[in-house]
KEFIZA-640543 format. One record per residue (C-alpha): residue in one letter; residue number from 0; y, z, x. Coordinates in Angstrom, 2 decimals, always signed. Layout:
N
 rest  nr   north      up    east
    A NUM       Y       Z       X
...
end
This chain:
478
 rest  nr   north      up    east
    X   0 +119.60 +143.66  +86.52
    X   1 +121.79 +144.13  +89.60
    X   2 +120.56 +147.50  +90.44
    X   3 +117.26 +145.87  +90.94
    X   4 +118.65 +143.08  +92.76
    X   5 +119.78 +145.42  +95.37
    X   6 +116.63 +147.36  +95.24
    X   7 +115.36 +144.27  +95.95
    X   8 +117.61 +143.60  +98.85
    X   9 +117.00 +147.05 +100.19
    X  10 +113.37 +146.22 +100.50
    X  11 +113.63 +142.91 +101.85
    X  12 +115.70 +144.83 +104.70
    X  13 +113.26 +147.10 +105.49
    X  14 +110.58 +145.44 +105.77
    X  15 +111.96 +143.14 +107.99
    X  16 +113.34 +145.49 +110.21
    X  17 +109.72 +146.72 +110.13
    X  18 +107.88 +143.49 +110.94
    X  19 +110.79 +143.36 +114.33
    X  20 +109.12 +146.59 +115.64
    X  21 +105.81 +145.57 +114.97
    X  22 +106.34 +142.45 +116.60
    X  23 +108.16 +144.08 +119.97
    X  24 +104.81 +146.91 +119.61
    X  25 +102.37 +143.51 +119.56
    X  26 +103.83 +141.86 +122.96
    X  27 +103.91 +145.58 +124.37
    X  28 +100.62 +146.08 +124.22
    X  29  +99.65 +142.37 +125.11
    X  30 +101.70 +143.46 +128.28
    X  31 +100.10 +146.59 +128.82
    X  32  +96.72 +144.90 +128.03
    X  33  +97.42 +142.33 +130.45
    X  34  +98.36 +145.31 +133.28
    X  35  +95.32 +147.56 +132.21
    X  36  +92.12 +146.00 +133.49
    X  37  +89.65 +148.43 +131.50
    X  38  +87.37 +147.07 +128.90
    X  39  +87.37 +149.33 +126.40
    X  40  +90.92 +149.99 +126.29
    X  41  +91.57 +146.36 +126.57
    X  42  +89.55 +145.73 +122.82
    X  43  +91.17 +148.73 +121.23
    X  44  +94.35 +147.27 +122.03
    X  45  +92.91 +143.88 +121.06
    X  46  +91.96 +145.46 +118.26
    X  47  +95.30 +146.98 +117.42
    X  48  +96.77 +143.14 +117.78
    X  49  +94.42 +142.06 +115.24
    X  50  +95.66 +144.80 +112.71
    X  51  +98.96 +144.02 +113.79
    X  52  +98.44 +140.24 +112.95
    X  53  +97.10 +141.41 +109.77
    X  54 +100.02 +143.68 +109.32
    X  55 +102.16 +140.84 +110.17
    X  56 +100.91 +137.85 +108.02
    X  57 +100.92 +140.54 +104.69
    X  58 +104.43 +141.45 +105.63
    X  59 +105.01 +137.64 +105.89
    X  60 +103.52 +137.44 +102.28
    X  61 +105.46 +140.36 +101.23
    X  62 +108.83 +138.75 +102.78
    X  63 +107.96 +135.34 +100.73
    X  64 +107.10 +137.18  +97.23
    X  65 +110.40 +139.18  +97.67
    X  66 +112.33 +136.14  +98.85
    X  67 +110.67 +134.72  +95.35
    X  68 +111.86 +137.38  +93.65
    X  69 +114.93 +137.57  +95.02
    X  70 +115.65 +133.72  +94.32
    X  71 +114.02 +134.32  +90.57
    X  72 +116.41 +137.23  +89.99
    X  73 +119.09 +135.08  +91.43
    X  74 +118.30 +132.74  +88.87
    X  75 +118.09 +135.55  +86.06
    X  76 +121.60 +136.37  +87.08
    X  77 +123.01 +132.87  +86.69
    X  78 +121.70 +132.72  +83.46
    X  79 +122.93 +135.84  +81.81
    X  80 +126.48 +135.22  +83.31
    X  81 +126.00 +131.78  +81.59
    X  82 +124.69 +133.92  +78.74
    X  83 +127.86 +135.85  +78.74
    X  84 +130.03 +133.38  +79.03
    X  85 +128.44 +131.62  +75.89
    X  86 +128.86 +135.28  +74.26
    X  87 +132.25 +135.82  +75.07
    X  88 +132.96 +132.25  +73.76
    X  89 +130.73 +133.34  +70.63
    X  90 +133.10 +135.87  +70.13
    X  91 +135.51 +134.18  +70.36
    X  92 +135.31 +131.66  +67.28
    X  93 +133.52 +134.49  +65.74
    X  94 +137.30 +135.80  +65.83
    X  95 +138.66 +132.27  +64.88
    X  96 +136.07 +132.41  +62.16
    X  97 +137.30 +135.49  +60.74
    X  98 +140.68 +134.21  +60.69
    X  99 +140.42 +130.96  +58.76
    X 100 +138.31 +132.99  +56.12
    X 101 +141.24 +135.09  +55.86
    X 102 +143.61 +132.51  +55.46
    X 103 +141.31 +130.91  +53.52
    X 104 +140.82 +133.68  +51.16
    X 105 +145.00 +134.17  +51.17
    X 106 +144.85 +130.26  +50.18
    X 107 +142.55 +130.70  +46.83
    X 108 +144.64 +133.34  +45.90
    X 109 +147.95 +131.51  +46.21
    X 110 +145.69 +128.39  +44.32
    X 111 +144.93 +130.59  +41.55
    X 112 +148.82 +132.05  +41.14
    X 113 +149.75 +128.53  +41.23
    X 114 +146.81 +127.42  +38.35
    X 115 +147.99 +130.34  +36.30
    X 116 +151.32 +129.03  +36.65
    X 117 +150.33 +125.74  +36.08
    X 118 +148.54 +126.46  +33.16
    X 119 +151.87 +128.61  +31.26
    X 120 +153.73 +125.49  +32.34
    X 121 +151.22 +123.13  +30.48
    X 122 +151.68 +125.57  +27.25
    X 123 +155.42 +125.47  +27.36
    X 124 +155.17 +121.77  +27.98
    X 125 +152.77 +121.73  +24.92
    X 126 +154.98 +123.94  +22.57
    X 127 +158.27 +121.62  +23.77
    X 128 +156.45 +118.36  +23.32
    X 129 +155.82 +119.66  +19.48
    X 130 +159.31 +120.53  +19.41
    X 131 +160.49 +117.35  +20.69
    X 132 +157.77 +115.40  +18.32
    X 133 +159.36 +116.74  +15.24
    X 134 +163.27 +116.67  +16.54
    X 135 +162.18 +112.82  +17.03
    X 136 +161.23 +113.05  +13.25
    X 137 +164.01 +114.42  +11.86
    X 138 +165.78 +111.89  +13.60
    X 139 +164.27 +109.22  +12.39
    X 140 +164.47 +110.79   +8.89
    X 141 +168.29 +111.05   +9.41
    X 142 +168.67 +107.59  +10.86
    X 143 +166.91 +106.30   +7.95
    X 144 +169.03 +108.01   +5.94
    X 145 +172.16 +107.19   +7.63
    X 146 +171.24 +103.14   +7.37
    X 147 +170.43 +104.24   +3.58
    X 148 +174.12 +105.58   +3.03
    X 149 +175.65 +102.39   +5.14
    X 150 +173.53 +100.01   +2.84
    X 151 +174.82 +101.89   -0.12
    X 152 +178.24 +102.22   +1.56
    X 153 +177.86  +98.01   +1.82
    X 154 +176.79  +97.95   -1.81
    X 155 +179.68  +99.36   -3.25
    X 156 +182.18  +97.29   -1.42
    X 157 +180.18  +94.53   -2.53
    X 158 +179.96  +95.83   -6.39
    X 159 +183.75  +96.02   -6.11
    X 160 +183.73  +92.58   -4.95
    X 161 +181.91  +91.90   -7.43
    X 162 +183.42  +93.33  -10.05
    X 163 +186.81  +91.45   -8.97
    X 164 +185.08  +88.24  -10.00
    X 165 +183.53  +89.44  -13.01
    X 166 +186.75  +90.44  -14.55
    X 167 +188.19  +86.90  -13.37
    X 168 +185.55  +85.01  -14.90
    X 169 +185.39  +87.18  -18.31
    X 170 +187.74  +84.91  -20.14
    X 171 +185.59  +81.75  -18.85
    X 172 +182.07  +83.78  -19.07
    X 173 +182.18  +83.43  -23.11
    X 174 +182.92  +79.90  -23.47
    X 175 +179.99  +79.40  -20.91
    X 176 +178.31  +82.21  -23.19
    X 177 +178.16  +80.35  -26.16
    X 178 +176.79  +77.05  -24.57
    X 179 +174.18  +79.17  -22.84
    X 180 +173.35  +80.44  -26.38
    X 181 +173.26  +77.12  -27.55
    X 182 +170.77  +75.95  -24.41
    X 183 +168.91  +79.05  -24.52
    X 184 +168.06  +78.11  -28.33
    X 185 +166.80  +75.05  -27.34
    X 186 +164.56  +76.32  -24.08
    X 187 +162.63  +78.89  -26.75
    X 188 +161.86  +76.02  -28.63
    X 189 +160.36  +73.79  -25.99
    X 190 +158.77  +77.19  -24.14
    X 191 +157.04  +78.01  -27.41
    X 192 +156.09  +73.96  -27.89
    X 193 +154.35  +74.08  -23.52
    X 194 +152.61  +77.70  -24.54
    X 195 +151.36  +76.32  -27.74
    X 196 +150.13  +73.43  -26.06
    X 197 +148.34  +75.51  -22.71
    X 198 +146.98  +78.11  -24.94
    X 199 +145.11  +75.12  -26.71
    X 200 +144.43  +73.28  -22.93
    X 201 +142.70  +77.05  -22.31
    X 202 +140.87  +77.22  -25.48
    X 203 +139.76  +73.61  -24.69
    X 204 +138.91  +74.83  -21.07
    X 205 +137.00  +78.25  -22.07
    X 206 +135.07  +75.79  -24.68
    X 207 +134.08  +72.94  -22.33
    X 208 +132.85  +75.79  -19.89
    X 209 +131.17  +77.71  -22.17
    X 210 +129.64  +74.10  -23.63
    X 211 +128.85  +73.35  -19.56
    X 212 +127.13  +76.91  -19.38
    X 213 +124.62  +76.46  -21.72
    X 214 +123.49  +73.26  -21.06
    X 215 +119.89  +73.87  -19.89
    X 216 +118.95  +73.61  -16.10
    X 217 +122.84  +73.23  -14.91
    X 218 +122.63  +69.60  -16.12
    X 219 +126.17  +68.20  -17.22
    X 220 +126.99  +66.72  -19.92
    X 221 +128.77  +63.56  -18.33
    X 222 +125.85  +62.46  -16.86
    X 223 +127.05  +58.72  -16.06
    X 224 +129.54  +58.24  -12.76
    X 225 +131.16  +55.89  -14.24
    X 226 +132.12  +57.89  -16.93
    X 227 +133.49  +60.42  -14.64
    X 228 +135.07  +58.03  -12.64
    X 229 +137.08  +56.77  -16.14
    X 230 +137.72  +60.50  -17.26
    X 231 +139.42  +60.96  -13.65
    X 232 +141.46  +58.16  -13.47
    X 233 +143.04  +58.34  -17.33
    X 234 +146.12  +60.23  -16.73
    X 235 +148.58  +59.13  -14.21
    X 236 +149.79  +62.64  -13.46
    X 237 +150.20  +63.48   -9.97
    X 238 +147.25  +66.11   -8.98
    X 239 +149.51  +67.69   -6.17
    X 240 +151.25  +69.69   -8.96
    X 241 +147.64  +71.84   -9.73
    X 242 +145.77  +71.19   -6.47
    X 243 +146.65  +70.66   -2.60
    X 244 +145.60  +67.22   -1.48
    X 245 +143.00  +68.16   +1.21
    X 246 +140.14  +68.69   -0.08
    X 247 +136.54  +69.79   +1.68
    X 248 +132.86  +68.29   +0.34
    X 249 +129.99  +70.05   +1.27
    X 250 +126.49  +68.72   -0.43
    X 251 +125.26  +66.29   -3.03
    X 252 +124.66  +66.95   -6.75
    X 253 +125.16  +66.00   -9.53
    X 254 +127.32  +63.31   -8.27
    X 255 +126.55  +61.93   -4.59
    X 256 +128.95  +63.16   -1.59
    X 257 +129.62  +59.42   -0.93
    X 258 +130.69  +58.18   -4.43
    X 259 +132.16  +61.29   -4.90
    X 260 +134.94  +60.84   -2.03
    X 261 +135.63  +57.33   -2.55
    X 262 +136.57  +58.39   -6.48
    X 263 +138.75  +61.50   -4.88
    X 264 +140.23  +59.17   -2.58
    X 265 +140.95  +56.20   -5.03
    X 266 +143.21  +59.00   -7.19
    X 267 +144.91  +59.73   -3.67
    X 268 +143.22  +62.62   -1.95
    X 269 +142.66  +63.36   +1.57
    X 270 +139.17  +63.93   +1.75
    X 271 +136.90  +65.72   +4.15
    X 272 +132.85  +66.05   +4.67
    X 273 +130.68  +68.31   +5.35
    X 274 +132.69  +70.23   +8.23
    X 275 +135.36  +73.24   +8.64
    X 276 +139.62  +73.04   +8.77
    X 277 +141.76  +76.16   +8.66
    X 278 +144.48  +73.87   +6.79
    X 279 +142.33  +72.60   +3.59
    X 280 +142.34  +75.25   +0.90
    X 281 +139.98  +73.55   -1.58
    X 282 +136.23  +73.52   -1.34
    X 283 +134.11  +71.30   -3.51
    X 284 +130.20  +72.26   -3.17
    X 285 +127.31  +70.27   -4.71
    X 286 +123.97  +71.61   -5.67
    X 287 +121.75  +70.05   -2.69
    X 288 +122.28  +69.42   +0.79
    X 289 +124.81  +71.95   +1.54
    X 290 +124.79  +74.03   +4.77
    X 291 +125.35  +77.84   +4.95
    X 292 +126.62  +77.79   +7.74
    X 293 +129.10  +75.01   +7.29
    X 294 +130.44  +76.85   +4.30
    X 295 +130.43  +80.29   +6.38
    X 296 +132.70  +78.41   +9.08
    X 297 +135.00  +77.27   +6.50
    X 298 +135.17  +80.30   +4.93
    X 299 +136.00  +81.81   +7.95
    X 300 +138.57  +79.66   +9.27
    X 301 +140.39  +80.55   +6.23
    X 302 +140.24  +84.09   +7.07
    X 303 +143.73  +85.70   +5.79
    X 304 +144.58  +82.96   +3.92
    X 305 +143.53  +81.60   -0.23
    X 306 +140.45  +79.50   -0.55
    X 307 +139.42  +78.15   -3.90
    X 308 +135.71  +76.58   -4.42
    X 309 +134.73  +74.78   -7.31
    X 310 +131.40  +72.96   -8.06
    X 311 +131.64  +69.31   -8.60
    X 312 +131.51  +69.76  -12.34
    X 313 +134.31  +72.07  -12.20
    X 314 +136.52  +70.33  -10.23
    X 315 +135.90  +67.20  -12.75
    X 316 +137.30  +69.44  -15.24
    X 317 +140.28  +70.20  -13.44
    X 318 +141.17  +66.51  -12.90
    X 319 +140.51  +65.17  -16.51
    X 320 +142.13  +68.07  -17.84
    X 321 +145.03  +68.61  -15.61
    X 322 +145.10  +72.56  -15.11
    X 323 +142.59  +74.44  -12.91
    X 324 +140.00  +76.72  -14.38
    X 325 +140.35  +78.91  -11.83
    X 326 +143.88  +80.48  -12.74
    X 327 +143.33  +79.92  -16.75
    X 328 +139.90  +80.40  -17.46
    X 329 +138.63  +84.36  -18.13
    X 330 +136.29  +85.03  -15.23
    X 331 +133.36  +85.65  -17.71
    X 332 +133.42  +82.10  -18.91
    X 333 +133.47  +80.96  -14.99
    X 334 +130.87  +82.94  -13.84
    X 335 +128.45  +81.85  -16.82
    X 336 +129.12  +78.06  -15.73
    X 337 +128.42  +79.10  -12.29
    X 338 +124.91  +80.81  -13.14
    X 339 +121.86  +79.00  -11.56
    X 340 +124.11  +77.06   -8.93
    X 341 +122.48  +77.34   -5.50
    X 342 +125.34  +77.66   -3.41
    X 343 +126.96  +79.92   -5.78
    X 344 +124.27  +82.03   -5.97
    X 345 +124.68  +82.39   -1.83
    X 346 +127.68  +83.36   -2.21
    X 347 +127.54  +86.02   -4.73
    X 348 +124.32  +87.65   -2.35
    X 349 +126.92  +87.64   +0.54
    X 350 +129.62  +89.30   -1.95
    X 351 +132.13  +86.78   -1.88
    X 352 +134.98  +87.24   -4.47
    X 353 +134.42  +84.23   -6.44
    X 354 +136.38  +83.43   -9.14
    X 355 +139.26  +85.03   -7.08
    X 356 +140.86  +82.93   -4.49
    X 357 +143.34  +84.67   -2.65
    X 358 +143.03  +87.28   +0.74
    X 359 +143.52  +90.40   -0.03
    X 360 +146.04  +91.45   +2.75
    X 361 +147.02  +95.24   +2.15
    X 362 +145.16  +98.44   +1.15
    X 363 +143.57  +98.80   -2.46
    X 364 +146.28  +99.28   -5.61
    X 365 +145.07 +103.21   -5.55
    X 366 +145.25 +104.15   -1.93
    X 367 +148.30 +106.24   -2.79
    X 368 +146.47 +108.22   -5.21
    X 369 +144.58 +111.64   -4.32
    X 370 +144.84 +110.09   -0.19
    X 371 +143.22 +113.50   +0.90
    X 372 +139.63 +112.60   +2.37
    X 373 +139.20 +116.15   +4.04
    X 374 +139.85 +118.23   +0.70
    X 375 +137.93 +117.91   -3.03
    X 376 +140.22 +115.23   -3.84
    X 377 +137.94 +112.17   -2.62
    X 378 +134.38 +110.88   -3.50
    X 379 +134.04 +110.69   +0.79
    X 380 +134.71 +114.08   +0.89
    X 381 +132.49 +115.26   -2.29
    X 382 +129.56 +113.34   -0.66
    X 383 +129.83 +115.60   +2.56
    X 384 +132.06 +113.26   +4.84
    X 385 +133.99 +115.23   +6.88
    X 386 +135.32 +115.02  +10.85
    X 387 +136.74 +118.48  +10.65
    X 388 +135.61 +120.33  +13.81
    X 389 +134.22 +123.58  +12.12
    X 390 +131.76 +121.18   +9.80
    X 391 +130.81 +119.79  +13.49
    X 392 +129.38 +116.96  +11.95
    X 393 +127.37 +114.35  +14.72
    X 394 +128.21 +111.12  +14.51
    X 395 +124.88 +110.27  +12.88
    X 396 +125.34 +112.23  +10.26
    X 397 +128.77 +111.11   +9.60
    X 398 +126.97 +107.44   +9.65
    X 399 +124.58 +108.30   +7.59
    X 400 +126.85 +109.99   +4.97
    X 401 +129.42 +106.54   +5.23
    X 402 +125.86 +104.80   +4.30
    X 403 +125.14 +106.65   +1.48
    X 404 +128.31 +106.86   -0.72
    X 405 +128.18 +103.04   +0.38
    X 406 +124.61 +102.49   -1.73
    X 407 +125.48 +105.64   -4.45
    X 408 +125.36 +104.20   -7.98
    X 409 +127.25 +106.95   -9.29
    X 410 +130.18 +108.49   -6.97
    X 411 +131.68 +111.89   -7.88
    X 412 +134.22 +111.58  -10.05
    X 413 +137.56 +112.23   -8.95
    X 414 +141.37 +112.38  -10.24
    X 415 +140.90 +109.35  -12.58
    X 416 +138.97 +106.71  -13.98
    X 417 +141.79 +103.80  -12.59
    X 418 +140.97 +105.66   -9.08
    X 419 +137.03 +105.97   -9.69
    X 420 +137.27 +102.15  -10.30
    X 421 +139.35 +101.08   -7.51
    X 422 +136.09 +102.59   -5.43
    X 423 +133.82  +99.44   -7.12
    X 424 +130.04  +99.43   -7.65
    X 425 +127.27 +100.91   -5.03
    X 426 +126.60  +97.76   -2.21
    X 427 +129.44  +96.06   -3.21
    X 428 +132.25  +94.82   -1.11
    X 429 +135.24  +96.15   -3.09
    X 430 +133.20  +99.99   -2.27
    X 431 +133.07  +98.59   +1.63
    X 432 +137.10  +97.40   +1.30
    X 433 +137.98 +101.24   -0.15
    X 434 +135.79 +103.32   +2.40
    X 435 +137.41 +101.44   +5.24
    X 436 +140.89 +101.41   +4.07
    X 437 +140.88 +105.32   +3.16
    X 438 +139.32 +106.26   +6.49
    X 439 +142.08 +103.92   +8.27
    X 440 +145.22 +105.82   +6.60
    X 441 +143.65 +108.93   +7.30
    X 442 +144.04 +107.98  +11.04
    X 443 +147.70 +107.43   +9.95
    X 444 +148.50 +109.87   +7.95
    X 445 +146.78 +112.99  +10.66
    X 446 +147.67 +110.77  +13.74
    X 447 +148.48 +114.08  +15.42
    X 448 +145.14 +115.39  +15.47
    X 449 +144.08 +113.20  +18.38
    X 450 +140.05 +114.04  +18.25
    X 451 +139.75 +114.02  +14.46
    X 452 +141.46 +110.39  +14.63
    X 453 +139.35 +109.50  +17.20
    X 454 +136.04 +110.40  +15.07
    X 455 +137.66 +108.23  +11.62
    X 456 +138.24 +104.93  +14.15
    X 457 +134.42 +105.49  +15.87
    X 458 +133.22 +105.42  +12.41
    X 459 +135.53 +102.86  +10.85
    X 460 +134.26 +100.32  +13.87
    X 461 +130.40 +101.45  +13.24
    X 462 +131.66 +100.51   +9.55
    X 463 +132.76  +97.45  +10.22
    X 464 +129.63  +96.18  +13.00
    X 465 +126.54  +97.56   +9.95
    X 466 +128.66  +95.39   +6.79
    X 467 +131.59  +93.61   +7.27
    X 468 +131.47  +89.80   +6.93
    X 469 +134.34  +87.48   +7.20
    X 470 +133.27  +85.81   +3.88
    X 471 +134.12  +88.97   +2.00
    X 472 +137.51  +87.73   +2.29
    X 473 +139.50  +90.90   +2.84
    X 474 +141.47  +92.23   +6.20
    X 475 +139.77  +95.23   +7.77
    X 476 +142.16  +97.80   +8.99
    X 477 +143.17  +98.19  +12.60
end
């Protein structure tokens, strides 16, 4: 580019240089034109002006497309020093560039010594955390232990102590020994006098119920109030002894709601219609105009605590006969009094545990026995229940397999018939109460394998949001 530049220039020179001597040969021949009178010689030099104009005006051009040229390549110049300047900056962050991918590539390579590290740090942290788990066992096993030996250590001094007295109040103990004898004479005689005399109020009891029972169509025998009202009131014992005060009314039949609380309340109980309280224990249902759902919130408001419900013929009973059915009566005889009654009938759909009246708390009596849901040594197991990762059951499945030992009529047998029992009928909620227990002490009992415990609680709450119901009157496990 700058060789040409100056090629260019050279050019440029010369022809100017030449257009000067054509210009001095122009205004010498003018002159010598103007001296030289002859015609002829005066047109060939006029002539020779002409081409010398001619000569003149192209060198003109020339001059202007060179003095284009030279101003284009002038141009050209600028721009590839600005061109070179941009390259020489180009190379320089290309150098930058190669620099910070250098570092960068000493950086991920420091990053991945350090997650190597990291991760043999996370294994020994692992390994010590199990070591520290079970040290933190053992000493809680020896700190049970040692408050075992301290109570026994506190025991003996206070068997010596004891034993002190004891030998002090030997000499005393048989005089009191022989009046004891004496007293204790006299208690079997009046124990086997009251057990003579409830076996016979039970025999009365299973009689009139089983009398009740067959009567056709529900109806009772006493069908007059007033009669009622005179069997109630005959005996002057207090009723607080066999049933709370507060009692509940829900519905009509055979006896009114109306008449029915004004006799209740003439013999001195508190008495409620028709509504819910978490404080009164005793329901008393008729056979019309009862709600479900009043009876579902009183049922629930008594969750975790007893709840007894007797029809109004029942509770008649209990009155005129002083002792409640519900603690002397044999179930059978209950149930068959019960049979036809609407709201019982509700209940028993909804598996409440009617003739039983009190929460049941804990776990079932067999929960000790053959606990081992992810060997052979359960009927959850034997159906195919299992949240062991090589089985890689999906939670559907492991639904679906909850749902069906919940409906089987006939479980797998396992262990023993006591245990087989304690696992209730198919639909039922003493099946429900056992399922959900045993998958809740499995979460206890293998707490340390964090994503097999997660799987049993996932499936004990999907348990407990497709069956459980409040009004079958047991605590789910949390």
């Amino acid at each position: 580019m700058q060789e040409q530049h100056r090629d260019v220039l050279t050019r440029l020179q010369a022809a100017e240089n030449s257009n000067g001597l054509l210009a001095e040969d122009n205004l010498r021949l003018k002159r010598e034109l103007a001296e030289l009178p002859h015609k002829d010689l005066i047109l060939r030099w006029r002539e020779k002006a002409i081409q010398a104009d001619v000569i003149i005006r192209e060198a003109d051009e020339s001059m202007a497309l060179l003095q284009k040229a030279r101003l284009q390549l002038e141009e050209d110049r600028a721009a590839f020093e600005a061109d070179l300047v941009r390259l020489e900056a180009l190379d320089e962050a290309t150098e930058k560039l190669s620099a910070a991918q250098r570092e960068l590539a000493e950086s991920e390579a420091e990053i991945r010594l350090r997650i190597i590290d990291s991760e043999r740090s996370e294994k020994k942290l692992a390994v010590e955390r199990s070591r520290l788990e079970k040290l933190s066992n053992e000493l809680s096993d020896l700190q049970a232990r040692v408050g075992h030996f301290r109570g026994i250590e506190k025991a003996l001094r206070s068997l010596e102590e004891e034993h002190t007295k004891v030998t002090r109040l030997y000499e005393a103990g048989k005089t009191r020994i022989r009046n004891l004898t004496a007293e204790k004479d006299q208690a079997l005689q009046s124990q086997s006098s009251a057990e003579v005399n409830a076996k016979k109020i039970s025999r009365d009891l299973k009689d009139a119920l089983n009398m009740l029972a067959s009567t056709p169509d529900g109806e009772v025998i006493i069908r007059s109030f007033e009669t009622v009202q005179w069997l109630v009131s005959h005996f002057e014992d207090p009723y607080e002894r066999v049933v709370p005060k507060q009692v509940l009314l829900i519905g009509d039949g055979p006896w009114p709601i109306d008449n029915f609380t004004e006799l209740l309340q003439e013999v001195g109980f508190d008495v409620w219609q028709n509504g819910c309280d978490a404080d009164i224990e005793v329901v008393i249902v008729g056979r019309e105009n009862w709600s479900e759902s009043v009876i579902d919130a009183q049922i629930e408001e008594r969750y975790g605590e007893s709840l007894r419900v007797y029809p109004q013929e029942l509770f008649v009973m209990l009155l005129a006969m002083q002792a409640d059915p519900l603690e002397i009566a044999d179930p059978e005889s209950l149930l068959k009094f019960v049979d036809g009654h609407p709201v019982f009938e509700y209940l028993f759909n909804q598996e409440f545990p009617w003739p039983e009246n009190a929460f049941e708390d804990g776990p079932p009596a067999t929960i000790g026995e053959g606990f081992d849901g992810e060997d052979a040594s359960s009927p959850l197991y034997k159906m195919g229940y299992s949240v062991a990762q090589q089985v890689a059951l999906t939670p559907s499945r492991r639904h679906d397999l909850l749902e069906e030992t919940y409906a089987e009529e006939s479980l797998p047998w396992c262990i023993s018939d006591e245990y087989m029992e304690d696992w209730g009928e198919a639909n039922s909620r003493k099946r429900l109460r056992r399922i959900a227990w045993h998958l809740h002490l499995m979460t206890k009992r293998f707490r340390r394998h964090m994503e097999a415990v997660a799987r049993w609680e996932s499936d004990l709450d999907w348990l407990k949001r497709t069956y459980y119901k409040p009004i079958h009157r047991f605590r789910w496990p949390s």
